[in-house]
LOMISE-726912 format. One record per residue: residue number from 1; x, y, z negated of N, C-alpha, C, O in turn. Coordinates in Angstrom, 1 decimal. Each point is the difference from the previous one (the first is absolute). Layout:
NUM  X  Y  Z  X  Y  Z  X  Y  Z  X  Y  Z
...
***
This chain:
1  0.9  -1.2  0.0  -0.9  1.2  0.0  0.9  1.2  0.0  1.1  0.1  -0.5
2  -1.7  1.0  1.2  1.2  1.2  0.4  -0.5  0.9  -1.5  -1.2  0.0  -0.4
3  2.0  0.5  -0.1  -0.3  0.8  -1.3  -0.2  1.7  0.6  0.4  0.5  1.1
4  -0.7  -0.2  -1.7  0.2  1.8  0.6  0.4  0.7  -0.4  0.1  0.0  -1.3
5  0.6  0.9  2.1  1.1  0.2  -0.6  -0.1  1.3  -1.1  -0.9  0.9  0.0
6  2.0  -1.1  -1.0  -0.2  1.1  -1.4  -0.3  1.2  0.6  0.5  0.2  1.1
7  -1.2  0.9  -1.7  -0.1  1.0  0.2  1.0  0.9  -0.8  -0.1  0.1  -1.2
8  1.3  0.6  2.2  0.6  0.8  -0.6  -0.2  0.8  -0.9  -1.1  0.7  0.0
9  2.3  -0.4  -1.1  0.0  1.3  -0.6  -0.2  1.4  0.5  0.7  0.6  0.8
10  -1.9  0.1  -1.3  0.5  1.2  0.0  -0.6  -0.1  1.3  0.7  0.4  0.9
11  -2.0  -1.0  -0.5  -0.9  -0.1  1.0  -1.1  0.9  -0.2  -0.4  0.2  -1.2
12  -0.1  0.7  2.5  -1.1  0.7  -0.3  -1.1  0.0  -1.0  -0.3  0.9  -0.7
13  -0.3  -2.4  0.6  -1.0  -0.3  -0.5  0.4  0.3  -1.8  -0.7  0.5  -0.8
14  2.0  -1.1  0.4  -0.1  0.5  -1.0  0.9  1.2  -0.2  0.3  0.4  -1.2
15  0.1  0.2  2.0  0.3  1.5  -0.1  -1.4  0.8  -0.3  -0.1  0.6  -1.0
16  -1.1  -0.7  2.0  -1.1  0.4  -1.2  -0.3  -0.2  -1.0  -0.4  1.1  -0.5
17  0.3  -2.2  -0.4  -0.3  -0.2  -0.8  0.6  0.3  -1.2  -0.6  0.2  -1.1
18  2.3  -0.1  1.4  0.8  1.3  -1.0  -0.3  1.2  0.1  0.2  0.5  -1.2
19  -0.7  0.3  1.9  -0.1  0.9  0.3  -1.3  0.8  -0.4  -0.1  1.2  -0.4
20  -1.1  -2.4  0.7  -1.2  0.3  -0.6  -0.2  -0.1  -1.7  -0.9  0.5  -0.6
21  2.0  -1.3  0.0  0.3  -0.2  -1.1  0.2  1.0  -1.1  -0.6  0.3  -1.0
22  1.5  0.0  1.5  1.0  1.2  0.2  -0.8  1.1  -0.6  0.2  0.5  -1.1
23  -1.2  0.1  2.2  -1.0  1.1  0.2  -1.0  -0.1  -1.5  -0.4  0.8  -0.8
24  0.4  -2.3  1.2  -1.4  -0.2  -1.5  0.9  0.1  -1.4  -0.7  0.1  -1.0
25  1.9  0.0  0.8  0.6  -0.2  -1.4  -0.2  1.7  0.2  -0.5  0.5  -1.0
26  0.8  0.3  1.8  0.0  1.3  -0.2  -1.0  0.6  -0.3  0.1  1.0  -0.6
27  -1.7  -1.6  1.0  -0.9  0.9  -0.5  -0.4  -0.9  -1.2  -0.8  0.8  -0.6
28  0.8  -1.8  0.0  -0.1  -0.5  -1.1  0.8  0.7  -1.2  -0.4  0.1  -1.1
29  1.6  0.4  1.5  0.6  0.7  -1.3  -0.2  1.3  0.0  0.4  0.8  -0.8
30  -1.4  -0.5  2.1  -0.6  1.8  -0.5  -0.9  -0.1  -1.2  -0.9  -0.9  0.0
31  1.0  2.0  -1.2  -0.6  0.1  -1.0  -1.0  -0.1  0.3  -0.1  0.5  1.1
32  -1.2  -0.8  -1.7  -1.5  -0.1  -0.2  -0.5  1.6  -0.4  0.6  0.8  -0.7
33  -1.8  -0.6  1.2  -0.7  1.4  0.2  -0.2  -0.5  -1.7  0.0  -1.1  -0.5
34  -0.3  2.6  -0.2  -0.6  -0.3  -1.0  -1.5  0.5  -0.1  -0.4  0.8  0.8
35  -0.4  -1.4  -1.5  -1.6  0.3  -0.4  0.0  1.2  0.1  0.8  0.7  -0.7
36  -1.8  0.0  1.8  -0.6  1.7  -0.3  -0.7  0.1  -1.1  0.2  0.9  -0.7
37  -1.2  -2.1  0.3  -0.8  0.4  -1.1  -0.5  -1.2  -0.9  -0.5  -1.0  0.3
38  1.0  1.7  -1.7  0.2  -1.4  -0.9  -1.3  0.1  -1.0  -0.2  1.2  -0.4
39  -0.7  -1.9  -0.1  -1.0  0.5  -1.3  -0.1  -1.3  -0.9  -0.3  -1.1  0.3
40  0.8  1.8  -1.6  -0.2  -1.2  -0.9  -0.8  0.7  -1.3  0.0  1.1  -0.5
41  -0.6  -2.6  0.1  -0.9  0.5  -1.7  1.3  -0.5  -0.9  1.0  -0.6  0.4
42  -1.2  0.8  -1.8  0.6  -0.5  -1.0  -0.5  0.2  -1.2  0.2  1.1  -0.3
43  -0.8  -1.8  -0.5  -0.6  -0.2  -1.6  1.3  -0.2  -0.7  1.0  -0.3  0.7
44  -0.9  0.5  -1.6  1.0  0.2  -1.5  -0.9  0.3  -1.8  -0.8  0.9  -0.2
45  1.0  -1.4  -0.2  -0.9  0.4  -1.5  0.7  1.1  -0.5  1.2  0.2  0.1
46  -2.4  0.8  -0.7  0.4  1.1  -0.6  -1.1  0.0  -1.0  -1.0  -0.7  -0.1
47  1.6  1.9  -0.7  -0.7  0.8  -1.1  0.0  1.3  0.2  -0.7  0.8  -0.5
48  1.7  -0.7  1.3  0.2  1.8  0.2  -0.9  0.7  0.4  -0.9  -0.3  0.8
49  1.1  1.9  -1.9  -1.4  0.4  0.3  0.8  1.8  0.9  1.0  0.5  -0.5
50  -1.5  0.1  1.5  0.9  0.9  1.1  -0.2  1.2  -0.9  -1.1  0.3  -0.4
51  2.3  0.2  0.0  0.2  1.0  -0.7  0.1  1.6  0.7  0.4  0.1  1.2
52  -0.9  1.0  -1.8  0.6  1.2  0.6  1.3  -0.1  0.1  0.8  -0.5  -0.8
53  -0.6  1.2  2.3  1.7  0.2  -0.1  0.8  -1.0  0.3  1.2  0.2  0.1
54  -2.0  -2.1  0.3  0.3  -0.3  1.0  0.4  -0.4  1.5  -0.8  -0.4  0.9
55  1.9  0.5  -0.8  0.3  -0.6  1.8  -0.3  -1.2  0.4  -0.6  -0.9  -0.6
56  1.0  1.2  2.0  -0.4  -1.4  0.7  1.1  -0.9  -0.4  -0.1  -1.2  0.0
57  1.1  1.8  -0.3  1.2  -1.1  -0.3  0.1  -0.5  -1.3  0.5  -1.1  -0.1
58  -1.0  1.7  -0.9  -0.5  -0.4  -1.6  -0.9  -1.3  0.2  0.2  -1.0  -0.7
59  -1.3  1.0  1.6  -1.3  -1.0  0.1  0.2  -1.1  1.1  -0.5  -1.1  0.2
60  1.4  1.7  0.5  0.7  -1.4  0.8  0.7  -1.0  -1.1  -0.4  -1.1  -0.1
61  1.6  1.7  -0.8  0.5  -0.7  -0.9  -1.0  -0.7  -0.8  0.3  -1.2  0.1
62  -0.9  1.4  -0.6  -1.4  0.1  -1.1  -0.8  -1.5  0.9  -0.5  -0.9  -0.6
63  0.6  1.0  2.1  -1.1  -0.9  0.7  1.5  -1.4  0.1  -0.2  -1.2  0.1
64  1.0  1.8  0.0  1.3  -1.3  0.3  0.0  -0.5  -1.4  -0.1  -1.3  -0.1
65  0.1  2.2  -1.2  0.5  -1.0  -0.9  -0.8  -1.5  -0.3  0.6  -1.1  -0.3
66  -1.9  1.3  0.4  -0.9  -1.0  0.2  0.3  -1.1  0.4  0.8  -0.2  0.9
67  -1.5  -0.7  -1.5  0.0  -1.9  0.4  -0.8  0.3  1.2  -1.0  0.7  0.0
68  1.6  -1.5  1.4  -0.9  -0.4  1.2  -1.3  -0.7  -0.4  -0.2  -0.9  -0.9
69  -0.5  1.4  1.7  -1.4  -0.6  -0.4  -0.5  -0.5  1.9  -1.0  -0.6  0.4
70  1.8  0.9  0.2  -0.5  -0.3  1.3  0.3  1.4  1.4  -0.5  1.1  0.0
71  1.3  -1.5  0.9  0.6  0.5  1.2  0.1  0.1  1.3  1.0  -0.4  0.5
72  -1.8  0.8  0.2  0.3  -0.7  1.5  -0.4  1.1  1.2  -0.8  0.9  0.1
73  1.8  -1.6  0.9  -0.2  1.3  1.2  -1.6  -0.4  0.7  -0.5  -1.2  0.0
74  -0.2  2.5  0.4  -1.5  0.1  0.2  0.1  0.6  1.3  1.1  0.4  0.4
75  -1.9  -0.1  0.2  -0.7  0.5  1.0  -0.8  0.7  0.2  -0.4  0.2  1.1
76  -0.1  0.4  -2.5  -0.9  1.1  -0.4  0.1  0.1  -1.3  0.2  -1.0  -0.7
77  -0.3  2.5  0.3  -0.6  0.5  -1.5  -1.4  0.8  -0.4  -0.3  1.1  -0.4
78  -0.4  -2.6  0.8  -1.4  0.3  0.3  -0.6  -1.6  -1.3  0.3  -1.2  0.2
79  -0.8  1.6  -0.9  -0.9  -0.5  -0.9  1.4  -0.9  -1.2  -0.2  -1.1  -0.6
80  1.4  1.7  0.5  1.0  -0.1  -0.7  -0.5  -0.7  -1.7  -0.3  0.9  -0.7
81  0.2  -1.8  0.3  0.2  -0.4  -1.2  0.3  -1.2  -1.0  0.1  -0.9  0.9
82  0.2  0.3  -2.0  0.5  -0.6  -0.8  -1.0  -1.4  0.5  0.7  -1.0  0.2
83  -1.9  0.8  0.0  -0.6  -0.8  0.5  0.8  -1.1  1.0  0.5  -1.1  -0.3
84  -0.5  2.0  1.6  1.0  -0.3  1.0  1.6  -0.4  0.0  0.5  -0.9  0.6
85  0.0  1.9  -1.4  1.5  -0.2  0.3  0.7  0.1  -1.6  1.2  0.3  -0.2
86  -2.3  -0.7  -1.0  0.7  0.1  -1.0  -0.8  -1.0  -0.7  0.1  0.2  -1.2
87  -1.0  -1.4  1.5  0.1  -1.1  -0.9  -1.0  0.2  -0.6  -0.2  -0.8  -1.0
88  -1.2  2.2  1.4  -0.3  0.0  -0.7  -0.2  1.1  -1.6  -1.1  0.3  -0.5
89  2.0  0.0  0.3  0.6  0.3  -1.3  -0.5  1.6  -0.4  0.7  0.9  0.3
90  -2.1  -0.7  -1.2  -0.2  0.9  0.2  -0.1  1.6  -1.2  -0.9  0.8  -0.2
91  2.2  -1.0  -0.6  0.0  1.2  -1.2  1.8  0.3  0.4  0.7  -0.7  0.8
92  -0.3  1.6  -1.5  1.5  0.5  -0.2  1.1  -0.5  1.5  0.8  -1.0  -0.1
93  -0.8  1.6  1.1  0.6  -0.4  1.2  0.3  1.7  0.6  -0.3  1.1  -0.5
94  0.9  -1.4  1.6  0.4  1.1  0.8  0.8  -0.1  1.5  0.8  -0.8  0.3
95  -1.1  1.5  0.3  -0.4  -0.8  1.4  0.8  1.2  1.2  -0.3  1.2  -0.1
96  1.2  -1.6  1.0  0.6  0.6  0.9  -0.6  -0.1  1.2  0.7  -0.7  0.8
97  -1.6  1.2  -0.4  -0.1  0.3  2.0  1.0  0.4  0.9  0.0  1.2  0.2
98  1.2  -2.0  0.6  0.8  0.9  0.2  -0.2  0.0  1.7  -0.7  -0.9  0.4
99  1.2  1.6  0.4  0.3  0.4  1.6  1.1  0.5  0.5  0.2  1.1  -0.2
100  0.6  -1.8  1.1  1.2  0.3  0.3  -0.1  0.8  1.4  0.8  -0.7  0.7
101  -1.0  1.1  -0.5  0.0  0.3  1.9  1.1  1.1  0.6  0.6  1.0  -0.5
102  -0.4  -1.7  1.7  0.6  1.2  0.9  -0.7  1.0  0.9  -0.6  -0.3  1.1
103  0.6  1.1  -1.5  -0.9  1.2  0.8  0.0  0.2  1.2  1.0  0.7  0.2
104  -1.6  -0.9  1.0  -0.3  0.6  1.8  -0.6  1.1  0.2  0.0  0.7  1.1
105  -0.7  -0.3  -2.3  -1.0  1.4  0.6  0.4  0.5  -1.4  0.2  -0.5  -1.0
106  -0.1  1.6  1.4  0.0  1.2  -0.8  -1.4  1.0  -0.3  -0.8  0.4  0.7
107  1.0  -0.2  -2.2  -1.4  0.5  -0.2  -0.2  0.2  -1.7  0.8  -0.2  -0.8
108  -1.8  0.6  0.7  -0.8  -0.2  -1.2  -0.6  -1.4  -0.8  -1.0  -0.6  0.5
109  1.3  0.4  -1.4  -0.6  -1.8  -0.2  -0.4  0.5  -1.1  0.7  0.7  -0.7
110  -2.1  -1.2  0.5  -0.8  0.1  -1.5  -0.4  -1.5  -0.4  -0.1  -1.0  0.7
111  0.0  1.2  -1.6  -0.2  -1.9  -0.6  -1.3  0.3  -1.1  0.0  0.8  -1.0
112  -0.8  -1.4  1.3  -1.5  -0.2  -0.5  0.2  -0.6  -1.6  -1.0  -0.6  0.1
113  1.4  0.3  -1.3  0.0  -1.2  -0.8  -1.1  0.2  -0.7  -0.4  1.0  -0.5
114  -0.1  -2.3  0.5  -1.4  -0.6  -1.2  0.7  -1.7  -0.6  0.1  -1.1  0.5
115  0.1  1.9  -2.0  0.5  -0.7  -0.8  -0.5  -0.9  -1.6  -1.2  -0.3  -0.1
116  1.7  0.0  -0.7  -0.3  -0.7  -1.1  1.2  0.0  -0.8  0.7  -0.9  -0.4
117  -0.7  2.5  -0.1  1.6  -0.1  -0.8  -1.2  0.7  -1.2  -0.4  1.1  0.2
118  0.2  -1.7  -1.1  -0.2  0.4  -1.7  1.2  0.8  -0.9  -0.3  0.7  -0.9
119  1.8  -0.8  1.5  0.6  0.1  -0.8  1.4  1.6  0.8  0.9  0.6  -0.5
120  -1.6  -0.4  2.2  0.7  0.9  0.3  0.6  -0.9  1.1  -0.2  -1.2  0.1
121  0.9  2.3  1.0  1.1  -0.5  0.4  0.7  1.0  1.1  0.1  1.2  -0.4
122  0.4  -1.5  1.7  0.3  0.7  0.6  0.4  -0.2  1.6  0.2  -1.1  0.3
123  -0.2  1.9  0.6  0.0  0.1  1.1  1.4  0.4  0.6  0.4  1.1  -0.3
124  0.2  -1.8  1.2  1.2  0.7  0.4  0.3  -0.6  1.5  -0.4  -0.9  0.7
125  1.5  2.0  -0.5  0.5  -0.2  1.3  1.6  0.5  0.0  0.4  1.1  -0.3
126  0.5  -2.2  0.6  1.4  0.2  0.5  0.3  0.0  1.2  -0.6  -0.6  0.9
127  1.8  1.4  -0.9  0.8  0.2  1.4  1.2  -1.1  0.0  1.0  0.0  -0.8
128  -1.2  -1.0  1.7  1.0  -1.4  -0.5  1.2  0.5  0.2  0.9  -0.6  -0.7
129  -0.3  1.7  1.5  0.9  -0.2  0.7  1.1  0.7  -0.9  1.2  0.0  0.4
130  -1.6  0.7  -1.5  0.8  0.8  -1.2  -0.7  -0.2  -1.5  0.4  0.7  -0.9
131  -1.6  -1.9  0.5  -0.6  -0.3  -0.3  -0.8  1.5  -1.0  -0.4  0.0  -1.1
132  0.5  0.7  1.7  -0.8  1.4  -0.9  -1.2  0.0  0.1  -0.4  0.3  1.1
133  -0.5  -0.5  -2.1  -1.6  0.1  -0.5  -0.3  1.7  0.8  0.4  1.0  -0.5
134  -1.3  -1.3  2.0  -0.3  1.3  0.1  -1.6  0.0  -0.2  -0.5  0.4  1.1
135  -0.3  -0.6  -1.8  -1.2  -0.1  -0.4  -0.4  -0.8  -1.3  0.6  -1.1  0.0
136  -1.3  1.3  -1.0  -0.3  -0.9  -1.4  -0.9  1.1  -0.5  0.2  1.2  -0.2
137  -1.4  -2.0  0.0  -1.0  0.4  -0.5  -0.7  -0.8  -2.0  -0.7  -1.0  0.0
138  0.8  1.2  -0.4  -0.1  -0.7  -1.3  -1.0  0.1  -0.5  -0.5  1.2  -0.2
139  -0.3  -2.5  -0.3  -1.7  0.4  -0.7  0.1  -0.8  -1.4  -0.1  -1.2  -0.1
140  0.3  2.0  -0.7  -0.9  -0.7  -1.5  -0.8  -0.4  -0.4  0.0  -0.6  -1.0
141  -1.0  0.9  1.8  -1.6  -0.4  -0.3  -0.4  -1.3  0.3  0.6  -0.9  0.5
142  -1.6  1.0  -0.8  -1.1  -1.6  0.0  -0.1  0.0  1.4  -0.3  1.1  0.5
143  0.4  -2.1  0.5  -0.5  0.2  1.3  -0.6  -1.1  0.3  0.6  -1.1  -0.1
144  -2.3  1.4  0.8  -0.5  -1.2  0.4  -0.8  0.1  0.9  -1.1  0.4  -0.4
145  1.4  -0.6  2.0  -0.7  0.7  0.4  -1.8  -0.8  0.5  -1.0  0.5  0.5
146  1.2  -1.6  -0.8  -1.3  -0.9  0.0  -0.5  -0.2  1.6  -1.2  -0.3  0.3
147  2.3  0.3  0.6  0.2  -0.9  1.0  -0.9  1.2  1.3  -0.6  -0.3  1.1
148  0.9  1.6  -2.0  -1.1  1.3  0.4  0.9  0.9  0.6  0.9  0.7  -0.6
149  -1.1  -0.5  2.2  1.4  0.9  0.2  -0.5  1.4  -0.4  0.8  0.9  0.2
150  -2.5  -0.6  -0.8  -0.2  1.2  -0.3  0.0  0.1  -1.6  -0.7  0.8  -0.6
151  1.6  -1.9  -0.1  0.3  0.6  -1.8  1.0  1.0  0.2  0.6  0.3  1.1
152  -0.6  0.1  -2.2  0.7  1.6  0.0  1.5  -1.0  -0.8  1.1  0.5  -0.2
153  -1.5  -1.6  0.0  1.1  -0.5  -0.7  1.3  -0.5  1.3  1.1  -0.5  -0.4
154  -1.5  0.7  2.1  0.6  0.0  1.2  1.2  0.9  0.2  -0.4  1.2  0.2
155  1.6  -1.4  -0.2  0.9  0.9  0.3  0.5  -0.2  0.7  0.4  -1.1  0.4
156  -0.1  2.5  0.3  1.3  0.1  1.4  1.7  0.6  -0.4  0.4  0.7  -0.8
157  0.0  -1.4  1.9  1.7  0.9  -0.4  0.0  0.1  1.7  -1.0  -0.4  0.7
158  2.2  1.1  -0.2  0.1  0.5  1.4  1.1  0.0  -0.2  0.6  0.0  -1.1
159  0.1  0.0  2.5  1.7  0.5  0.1  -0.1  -0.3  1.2  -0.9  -0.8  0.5
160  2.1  1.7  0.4  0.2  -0.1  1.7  1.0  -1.0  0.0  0.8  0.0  -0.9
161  -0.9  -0.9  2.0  1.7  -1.0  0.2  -0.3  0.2  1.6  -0.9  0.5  0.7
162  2.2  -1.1  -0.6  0.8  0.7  1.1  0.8  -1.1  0.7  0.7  -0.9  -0.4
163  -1.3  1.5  1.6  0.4  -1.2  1.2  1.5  -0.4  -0.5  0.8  0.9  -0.4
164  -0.6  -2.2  0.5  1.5  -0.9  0.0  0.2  0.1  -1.5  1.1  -0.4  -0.3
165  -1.8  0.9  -0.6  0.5  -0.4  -1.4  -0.3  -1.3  -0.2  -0.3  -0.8  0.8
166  0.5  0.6  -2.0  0.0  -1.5  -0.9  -1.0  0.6  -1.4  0.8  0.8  -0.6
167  -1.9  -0.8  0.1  -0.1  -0.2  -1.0  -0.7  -1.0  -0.8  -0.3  -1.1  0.5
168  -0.1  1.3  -1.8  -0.4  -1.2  -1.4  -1.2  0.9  -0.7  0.2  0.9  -0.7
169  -1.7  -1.5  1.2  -0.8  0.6  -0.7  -0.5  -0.7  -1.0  -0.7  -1.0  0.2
170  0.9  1.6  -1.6  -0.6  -1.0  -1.1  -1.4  0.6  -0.6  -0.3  1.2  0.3
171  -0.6  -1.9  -1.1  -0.8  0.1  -0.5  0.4  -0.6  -1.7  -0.4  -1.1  0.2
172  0.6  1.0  -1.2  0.1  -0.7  -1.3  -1.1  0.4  -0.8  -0.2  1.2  -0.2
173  -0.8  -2.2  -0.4  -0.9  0.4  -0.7  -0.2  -1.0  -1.5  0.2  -1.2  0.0
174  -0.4  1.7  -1.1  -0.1  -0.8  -1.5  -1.2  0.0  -0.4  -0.6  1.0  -0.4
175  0.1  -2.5  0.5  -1.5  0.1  -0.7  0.1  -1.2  -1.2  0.8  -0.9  -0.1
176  -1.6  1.1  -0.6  -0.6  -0.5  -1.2  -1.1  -1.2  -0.3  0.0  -1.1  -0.6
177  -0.6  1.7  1.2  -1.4  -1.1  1.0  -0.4  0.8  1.5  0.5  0.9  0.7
178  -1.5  -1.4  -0.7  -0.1  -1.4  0.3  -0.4  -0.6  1.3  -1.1  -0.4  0.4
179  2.6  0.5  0.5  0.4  -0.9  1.0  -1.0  0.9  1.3  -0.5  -0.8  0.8
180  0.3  1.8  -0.6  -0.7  0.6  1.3  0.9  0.0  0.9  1.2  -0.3  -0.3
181  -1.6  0.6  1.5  0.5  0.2  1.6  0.8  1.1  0.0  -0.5  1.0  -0.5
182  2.0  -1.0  1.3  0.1  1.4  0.7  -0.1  -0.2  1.4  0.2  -1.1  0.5
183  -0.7  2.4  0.4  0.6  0.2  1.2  0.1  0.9  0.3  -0.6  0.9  -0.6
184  1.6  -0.7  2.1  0.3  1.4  -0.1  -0.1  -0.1  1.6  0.3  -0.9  0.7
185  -0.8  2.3  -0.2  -0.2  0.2  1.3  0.8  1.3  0.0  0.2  0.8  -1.0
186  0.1  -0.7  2.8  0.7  0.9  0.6  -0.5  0.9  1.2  -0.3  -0.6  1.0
187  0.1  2.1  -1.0  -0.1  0.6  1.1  1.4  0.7  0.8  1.0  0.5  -0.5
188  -1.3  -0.6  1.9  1.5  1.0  0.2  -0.6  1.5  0.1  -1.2  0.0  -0.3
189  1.8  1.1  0.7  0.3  1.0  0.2  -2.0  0.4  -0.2  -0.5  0.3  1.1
190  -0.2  -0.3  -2.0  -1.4  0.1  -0.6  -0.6  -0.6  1.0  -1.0  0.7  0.3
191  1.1  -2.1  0.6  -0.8  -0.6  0.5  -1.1  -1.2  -1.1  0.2  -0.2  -1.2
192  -0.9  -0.3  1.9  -0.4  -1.2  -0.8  0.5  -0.9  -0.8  0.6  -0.6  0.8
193  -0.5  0.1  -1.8  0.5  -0.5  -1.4  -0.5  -1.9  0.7  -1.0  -0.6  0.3
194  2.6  0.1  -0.4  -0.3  -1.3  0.3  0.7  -0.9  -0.8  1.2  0.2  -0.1
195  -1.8  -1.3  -0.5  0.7  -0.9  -1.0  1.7  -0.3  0.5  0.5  -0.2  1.1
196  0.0  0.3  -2.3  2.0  0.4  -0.2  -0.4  -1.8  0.6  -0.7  -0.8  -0.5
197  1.5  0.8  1.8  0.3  -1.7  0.3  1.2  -0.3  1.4  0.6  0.9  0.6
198  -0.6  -2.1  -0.3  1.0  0.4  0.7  -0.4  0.3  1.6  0.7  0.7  0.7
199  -1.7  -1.1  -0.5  -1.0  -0.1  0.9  -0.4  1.8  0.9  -0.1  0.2  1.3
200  -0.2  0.6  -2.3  -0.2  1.6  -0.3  1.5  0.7  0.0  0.5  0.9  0.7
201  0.0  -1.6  -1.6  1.6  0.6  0.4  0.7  -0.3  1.2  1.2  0.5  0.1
202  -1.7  -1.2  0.7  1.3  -0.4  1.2  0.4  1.0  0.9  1.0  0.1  0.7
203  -2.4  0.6  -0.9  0.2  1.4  1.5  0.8  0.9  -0.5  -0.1  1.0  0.8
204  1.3  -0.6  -2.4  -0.1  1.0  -0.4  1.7  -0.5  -0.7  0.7  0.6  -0.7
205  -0.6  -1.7  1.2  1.4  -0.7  -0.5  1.4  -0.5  1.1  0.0  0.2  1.2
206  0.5  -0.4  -1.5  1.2  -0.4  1.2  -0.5  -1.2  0.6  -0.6  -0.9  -0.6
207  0.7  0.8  1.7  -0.4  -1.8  0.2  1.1  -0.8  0.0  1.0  0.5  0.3
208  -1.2  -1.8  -0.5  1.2  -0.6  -0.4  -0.3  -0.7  1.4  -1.1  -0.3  0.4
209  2.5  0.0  0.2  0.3  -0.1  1.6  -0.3  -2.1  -0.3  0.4  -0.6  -1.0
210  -0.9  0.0  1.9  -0.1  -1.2  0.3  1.5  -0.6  0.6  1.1  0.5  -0.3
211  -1.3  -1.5  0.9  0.9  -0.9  0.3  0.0  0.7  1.5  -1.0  0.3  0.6
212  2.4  0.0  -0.2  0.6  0.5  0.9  -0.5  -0.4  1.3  -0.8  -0.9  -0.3
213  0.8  1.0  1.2  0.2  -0.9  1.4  1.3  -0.3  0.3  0.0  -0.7  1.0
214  1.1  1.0  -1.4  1.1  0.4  0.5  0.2  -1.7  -0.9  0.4  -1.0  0.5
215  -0.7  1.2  -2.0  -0.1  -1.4  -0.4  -0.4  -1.4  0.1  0.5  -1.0  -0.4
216  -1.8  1.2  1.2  -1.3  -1.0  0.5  1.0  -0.7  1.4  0.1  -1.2  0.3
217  0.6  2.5  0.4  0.9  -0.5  1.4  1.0  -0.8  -0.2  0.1  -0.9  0.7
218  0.9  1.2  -1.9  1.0  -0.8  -0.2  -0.5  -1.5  -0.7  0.6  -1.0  0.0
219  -1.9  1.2  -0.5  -0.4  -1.6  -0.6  0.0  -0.7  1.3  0.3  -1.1  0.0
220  -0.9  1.9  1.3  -0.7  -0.7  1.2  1.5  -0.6  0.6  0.0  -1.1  0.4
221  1.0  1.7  -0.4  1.2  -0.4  0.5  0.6  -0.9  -0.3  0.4  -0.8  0.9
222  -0.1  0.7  -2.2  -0.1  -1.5  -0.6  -0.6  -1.1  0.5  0.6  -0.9  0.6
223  -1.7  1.2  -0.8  -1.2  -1.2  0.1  0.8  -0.6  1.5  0.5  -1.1  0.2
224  -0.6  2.1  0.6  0.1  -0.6  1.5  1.6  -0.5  0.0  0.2  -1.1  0.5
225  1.0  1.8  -1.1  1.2  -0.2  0.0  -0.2  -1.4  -0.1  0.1  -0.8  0.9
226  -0.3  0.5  -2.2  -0.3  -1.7  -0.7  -0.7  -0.9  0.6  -0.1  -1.2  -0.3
227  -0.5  1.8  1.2  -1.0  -0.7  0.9  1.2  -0.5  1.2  0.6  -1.0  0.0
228  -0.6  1.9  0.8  1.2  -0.5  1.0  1.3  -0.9  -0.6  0.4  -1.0  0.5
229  -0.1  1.6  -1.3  0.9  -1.2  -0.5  0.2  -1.3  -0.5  0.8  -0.9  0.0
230  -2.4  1.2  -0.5  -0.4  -2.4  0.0  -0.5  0.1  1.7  0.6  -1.0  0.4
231  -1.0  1.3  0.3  -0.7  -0.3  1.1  1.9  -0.6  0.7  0.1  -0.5  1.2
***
C-alpha cells in the first residue's frame, strides 16, 4: 500500500493555524470592559439611632459595623426589603441601596425615595474618581412612607453628573420596626419619574461594548484553520 506522503513543516495549512492562534491569544489577553452600571442591596443589624450633625461617612460606618443579615446584586430598587433579601428579619437592621454608574448624558438627576427608616438615615452621592461626597442629605426623623408616593414622609435629593464620570449613589437607612419597603425612582432633567433599575437607566449610562467582531473573526479562522488541517 503506497502511504502518503508526510506533510511538510511549516506548510500553509498549518502556517494558518499559527497564525490564527496567534491573533486569538492577542484579543484574549485584552482586559475586560468593566460594568457601566452596578446595584446592590445590603441588610446589616443595627440599633443606631441618626444623630444631628451626622455625615454620610459616620452612617456608612455605623451600616458596615453590623452583622450581615443578607446581600446581593439586584436589578432594581423597587419594593426593597428584609422579607426578600434579609431572611425575613423584622426590628433593629439597617439597610444600603447602592448604584454604581457611568454617566453618557449629562444633566440633572433627581431620585424620588419612599422609604421605611424609623430610625433616620441618609442619601448620598460620590465622585468615584477622587472619591469626594458631592451631595448628602441626612434625615433624623421617622420615615414611612406607606408605599404612598404622595406621603409627605417622600423625599428627594438632586445633583448634576456628568458625561464620562464614574459615580456611587447610596441611600443608608436605620429602622427599628417593622421590616417596610423601600424604593426609589428617578427623573432626568424634570422629566417623568421612573423606577431606579437597570432597564430605565440604560439610556443615561455608558454602554458596555459586546463581543467584538474582530473577535467572533478570529474564532472563525480557527475553526476553519483546524478544519483544513484534519481534512
Amino acid at each position: 500500500m503506497q502511504r502518503s506522503t508526510p506533510r511538510p513543516k511549516g506548510s500553509p495549512s498549518r502556517t494558518r493555524c499559527a497564525r490564527a492562534l496567534a491573533a486569538l491569544s492577542i484579543v484574549l489577553a485584552l482586559p475586560l470592559a468593566a460594568d457601566a452600571l452596578m446595584i446592590d442591596v445590603a441588610f446589616t443589624t443595627s440599633t443606631y439611632q441618626v444623630q444631628a450633625g451626622d455625615s454620610y461617612s459616620v452612617l456608612l460606618a455605623q451600616h458596615q459595623a453590623g452583622s450581615v443579615l443578607g446581600a446581593a446584586n439586584v436589578a432594581t430598587l423597587a419594593n426593597v426589603s428584609t422579607a426578600v433579601y434579609a431572611g425575613g428579619v423584622t426590628t433593629d437592621y439597617s439597610v444600603l441601596m447602592r448604584v454604581v454608574l457611568d454617566v453618557e448624558v449629562t444633566g440633572l438627576y433627581t431620585f424620588q425615595v419612599g422609604v421605611d427608616w424609623g430610625r433616620g438615615g441618609v442619601a448620598a452621592v460620590v465622585d468615584n474618581s477622587n472619591g469626594q461626597v458631592i451631595s448628602e442629605y441626612v434625615r433624623t426623623d421617622d420615615l414611612w412612607w406607606a408605599n404612598d408616593w404622595n406621603n409627605p414622609d417622600v423625599f428627594t435629593n438632586q445633583v448634576t453628573l456628568n458625561q464620562g464620570e464614574s459615580y456611587t449613589l447610596d441611600w443608608i437607612g436605620f429602622e427599628g420596626c417593622c421590616a417596610g419597603s423601600s424604593t426609589i425612582r428617578f427623573s432626568y432633567s424634570g422629566g417623568a419619574y421612573q423606577t431606579l433599575d437597570d432597564v430605565n437607566l440604560a439610556p443615561y449610562i455608558t454602554p458596555i461594548p459586546e463581543a467584538t467582531t474582530g473577535a467572533l473573526i478570529v474564532f472563525g479562522l480557527v475553526g476553519m484553520a483546524l478544519a483544513r488541517r484534519r481534512a
